[in-house]
C-alpha positions as CSV (number, residue, x, y, z in Angstrom):
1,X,23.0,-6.3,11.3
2,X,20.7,-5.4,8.4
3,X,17.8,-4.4,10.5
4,X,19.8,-3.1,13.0
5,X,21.1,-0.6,10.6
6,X,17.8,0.0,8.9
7,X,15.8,1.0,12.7
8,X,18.6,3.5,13.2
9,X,18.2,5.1,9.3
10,X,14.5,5.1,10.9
11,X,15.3,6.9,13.8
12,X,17.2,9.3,12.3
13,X,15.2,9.6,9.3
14,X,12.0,10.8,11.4
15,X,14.3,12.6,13.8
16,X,16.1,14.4,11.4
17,X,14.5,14.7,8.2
18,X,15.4,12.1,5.6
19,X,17.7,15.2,3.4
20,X,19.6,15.6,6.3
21,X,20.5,12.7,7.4
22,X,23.5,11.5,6.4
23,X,24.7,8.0,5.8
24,X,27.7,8.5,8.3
25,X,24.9,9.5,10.7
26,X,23.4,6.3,10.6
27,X,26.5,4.2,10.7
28,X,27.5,6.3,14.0
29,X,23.7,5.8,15.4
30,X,24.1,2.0,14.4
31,X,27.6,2.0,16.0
32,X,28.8,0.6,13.0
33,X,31.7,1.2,10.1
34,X,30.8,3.3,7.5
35,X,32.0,0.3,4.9
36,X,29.5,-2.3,6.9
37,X,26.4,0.1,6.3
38,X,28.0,0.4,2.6
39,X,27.4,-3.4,2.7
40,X,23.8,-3.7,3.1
41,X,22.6,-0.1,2.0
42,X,24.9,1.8,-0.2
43,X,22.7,4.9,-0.6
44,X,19.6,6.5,1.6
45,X,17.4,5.3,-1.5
46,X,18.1,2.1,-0.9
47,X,17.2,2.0,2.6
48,X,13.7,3.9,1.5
49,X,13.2,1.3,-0.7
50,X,13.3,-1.1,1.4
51,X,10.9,0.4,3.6
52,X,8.5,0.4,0.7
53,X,8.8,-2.9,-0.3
54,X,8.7,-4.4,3.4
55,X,5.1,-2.6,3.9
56,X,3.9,-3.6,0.4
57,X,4.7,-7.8,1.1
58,X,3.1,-7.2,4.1
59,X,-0.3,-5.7,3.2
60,X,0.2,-8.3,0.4
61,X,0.5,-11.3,2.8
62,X,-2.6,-9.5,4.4
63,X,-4.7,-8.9,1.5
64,X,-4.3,-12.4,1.1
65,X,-5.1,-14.2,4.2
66,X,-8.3,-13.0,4.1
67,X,-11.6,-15.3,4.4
68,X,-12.7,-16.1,0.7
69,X,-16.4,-15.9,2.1
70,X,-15.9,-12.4,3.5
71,X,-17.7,-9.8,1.2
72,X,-15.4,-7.7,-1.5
73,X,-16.0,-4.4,0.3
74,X,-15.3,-5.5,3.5
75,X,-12.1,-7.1,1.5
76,X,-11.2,-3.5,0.6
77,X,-12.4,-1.4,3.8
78,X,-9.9,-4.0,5.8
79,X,-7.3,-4.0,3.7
80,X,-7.8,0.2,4.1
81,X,-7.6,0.2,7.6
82,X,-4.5,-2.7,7.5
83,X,-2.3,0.0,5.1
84,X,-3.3,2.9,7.3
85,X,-2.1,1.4,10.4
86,X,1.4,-0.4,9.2
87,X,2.0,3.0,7.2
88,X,1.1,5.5,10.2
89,X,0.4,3.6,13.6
90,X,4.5,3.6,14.7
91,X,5.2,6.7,13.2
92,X,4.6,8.9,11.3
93,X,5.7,8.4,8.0
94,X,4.8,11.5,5.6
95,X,7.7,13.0,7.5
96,X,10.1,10.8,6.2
97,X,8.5,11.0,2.6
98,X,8.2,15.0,2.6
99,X,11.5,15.4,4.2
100,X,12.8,13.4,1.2
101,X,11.7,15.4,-1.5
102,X,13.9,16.9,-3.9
103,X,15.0,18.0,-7.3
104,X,16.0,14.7,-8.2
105,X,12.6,13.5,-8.9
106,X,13.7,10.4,-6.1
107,X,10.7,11.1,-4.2
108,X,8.0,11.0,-7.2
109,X,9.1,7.7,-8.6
110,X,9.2,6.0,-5.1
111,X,5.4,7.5,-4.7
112,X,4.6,6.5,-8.1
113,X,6.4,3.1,-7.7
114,X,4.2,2.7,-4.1
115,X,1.0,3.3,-6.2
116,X,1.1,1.1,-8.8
117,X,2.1,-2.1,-6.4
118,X,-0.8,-1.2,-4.2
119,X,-3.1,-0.8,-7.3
120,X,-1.8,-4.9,-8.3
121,X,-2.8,-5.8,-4.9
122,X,-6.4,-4.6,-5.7
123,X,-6.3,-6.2,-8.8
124,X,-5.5,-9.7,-7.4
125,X,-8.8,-8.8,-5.0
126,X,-10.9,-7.9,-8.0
127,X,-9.9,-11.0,-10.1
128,X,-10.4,-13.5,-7.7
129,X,-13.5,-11.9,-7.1
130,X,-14.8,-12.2,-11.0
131,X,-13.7,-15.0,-10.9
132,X,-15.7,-16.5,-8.4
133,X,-18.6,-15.1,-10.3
134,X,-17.6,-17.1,-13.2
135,X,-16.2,-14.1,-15.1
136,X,-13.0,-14.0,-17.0
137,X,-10.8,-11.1,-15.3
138,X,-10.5,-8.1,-17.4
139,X,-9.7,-4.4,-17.9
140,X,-11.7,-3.6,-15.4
141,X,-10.0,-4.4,-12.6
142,X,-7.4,-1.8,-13.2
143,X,-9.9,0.4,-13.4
144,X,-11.5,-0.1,-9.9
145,X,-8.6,-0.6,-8.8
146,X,-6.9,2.9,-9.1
147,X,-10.4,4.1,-8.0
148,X,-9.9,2.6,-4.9
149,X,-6.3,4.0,-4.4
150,X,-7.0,7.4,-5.2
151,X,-10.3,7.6,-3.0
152,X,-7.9,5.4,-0.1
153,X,-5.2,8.2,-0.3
154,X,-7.6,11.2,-0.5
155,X,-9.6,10.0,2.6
156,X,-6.2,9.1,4.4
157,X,-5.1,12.3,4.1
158,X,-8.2,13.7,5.3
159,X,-8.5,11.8,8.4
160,X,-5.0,12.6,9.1
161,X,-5.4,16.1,9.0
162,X,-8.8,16.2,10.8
163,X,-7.7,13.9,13.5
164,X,-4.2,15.0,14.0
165,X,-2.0,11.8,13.3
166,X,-4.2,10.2,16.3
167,X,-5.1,6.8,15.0
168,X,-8.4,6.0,16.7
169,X,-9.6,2.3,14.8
170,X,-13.2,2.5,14.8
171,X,-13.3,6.3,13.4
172,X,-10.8,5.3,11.1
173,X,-12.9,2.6,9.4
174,X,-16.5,4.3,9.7
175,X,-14.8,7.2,7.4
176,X,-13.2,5.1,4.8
177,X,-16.6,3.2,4.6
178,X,-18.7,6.8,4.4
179,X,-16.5,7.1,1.3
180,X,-16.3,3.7,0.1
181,X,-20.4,3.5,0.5
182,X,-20.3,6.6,-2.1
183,X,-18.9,4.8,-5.2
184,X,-19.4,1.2,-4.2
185,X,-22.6,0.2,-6.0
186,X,-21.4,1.4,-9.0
187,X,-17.9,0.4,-8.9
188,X,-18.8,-3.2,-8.4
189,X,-21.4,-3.2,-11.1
190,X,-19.0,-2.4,-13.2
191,X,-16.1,-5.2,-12.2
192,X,-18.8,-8.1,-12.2
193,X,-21.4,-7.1,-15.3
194,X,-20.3,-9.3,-18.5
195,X,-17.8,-7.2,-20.5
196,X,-20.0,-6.4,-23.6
197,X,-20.2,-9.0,-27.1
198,X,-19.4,-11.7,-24.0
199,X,-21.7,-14.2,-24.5
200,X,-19.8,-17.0,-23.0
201,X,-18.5,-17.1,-19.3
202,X,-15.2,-17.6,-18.3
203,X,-15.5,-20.8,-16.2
204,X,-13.4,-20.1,-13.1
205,X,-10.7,-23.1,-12.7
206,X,-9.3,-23.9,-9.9
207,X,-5.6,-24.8,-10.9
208,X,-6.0,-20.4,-12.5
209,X,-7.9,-19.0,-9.3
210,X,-4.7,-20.7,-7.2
211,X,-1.9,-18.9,-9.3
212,X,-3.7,-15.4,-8.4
């Protein structure tokens, strides 16, 4: 029943607009009572949210699965390429996010919320990563980390401008990488060099490199 209500808030949302849709019209599109929506979403925000987090455990999940051999960058230009396609290969999704702005602020601190999960997902890329080089995780993987979300956003709005909302796979990755090549050297100099007045590696255990 959940996600039978949930596609038809979809639906609506990038039929109508997510403003005007109205929480009646989803219950009549589910062709259910107003009180069983109120039972599993009782605002619009909550159905958004739920979008959010469903995407973020995904690319998560994702993230994870990876091949521990498989080289950081192409870690990162996969994980790119993953978000891009869950966020825009149904449909499209900025709709539903512009559509939802208003004075309210809503819209902002679901963006910002967004950001700062996906920038944790980096992280947990970037300290498994020092710590395979025998590096005790620091500040900088925050740091490389927003880099990475602000130059993933910039270039995914590019490409969706240039290219129309047509997702072609193969373009999609060569231009991420074009920008990724741009700050890559420096970026990952700068998450595996030995935080200065560090004399002593971290030695990376396994029971700690499990937990992350």
């Amino acid at each position: 029943m959940e996600q039978r209500i949930y596609d038809a808030a979809l639906s609506l949302f990038c039929e109508l607009g997510y403003k005007q849709t109205t929480l009646s019209d989803i219950a009549a599109e589910a062709d259910v009572s107003t009180r069983t929506l109120y039972n599993y979403f009782p605002t619009k925000e909550s159905i958004l949210r739920k979008f959010g987090r469903e995407n973020i455990t995904e690319l998560k999940v994702f993230a994870s699965s990876l091949p521990t051999d498989m080289p950081l960058k192409d870690k990162v230009l996969e994980t790119m390429v993953h978000d891009y396609k869950q966020m825009f290969g149904l449909f499209d999704v900025s709709y539903i996010l512009h559509t939802a702005r208003d004075d309210s602020g809503m819209f902002n601190r679901f963006e910002l919320e967004n950001i700062m999960i996906v920038e944790s997902l980096y992280c947990m890329l970037f300290k498994r990563e020092q710590l395979k080089h025998g590096i005790e995780p620091n500040d900088m993987v925050a740091l490389c980390s927003s880099v990475v979300v602000g130059l993933y956003r910039n270039c995914t709005d590019l490409y969706r401008f240039r290219r129309k909302g047509v997702l072609d796979e193969k373009s999609l990755r060569q231009f991420y990488l074009s920008h990724l090549d741009v700050v890559w050297d420096s970026l990952e100099e700068s998450l595996l060099s030995q935080p200065k007045g560090s004399s002593k590696l971290f030695s990376a255990d396994k029971h700690l490199f499990g937990q992350l």
